[in-house]
C-alpha positions in Angstrom: -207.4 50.5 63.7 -206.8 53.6 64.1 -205.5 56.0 61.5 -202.0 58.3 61.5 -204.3 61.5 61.1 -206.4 60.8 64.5 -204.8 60.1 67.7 -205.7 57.2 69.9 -208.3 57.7 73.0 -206.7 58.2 76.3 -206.2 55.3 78.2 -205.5 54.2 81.8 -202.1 52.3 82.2 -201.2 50.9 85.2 -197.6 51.7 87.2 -195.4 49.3 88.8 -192.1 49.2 90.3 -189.0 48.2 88.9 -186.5 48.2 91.7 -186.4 51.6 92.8 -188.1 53.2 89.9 -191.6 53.6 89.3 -192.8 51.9 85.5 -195.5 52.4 83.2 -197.2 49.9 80.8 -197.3 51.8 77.9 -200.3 50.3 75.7 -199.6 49.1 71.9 -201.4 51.6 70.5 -199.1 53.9 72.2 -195.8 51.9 71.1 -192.5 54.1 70.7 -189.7 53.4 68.4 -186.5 52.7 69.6 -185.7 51.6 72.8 -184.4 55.4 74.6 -186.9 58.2 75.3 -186.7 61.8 76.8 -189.0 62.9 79.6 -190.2 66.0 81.2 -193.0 67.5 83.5 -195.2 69.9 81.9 -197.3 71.0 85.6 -199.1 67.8 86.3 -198.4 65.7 82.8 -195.1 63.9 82.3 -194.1 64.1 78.8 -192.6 61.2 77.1 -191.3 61.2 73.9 -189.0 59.6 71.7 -185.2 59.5 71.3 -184.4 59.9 67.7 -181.0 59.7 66.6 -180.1 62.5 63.0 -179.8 60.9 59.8 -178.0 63.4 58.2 -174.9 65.8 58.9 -177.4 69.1 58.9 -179.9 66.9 61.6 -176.5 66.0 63.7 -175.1 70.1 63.0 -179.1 71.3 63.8 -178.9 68.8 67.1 -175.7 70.2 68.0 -176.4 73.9 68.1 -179.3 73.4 70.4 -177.2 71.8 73.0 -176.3 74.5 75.3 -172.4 75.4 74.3 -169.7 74.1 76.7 -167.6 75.9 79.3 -163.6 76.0 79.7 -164.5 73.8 83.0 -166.6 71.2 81.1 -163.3 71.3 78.2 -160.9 71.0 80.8 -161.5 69.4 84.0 -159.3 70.1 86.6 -157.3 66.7 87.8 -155.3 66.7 90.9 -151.9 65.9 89.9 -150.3 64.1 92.9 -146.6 63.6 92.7 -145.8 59.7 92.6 -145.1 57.5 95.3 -141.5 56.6 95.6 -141.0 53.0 95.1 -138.2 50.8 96.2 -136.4 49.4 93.1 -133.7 47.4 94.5 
């Protein structure tokens, strides 16, 4: 078994579809908590790692100020505002 200090060998996985998307069996040695994760492409390698939710207000606050800030549009949405239809009450 290997230990928390070394990281496991590569290994090849295979892909597979699911629908429309393309899935990888991700080896137990490889396991993720949680069932969410964020990826990205770094050149060839796609980056998977995962989603972890803070524990504490300063984790949430730390969270929050790396989210890029929000706009006046993303705020307040403009909604078209179409007069009623009339309706015929008697």
């Amino acid at each position: 078994m290997p230990s928390m200090l070394t990281p496991p060998r590569p290994r090849e996985a295979r892909l597979f579809r699911n629908n429309r998307n393309q899935a990888v069996r991700i080896p137990v040695e490889f396991e993720l908590p949680g069932d969410r994760v964020l990826i990205h492409r770094e050149g060839d390698k796609l980056i998977i790692e995962p989603v972890t939710k803070p524990t504490s207000l300063v984790e949430l606050l730390a969270a929050w100020r790396k989210e890029p800030p929000l706009s006046e549009d993303d705020l307040f949405p403009e909604i078209e505002d179409e007069p009623a239809a009339p309706e015929d009450i008697f």
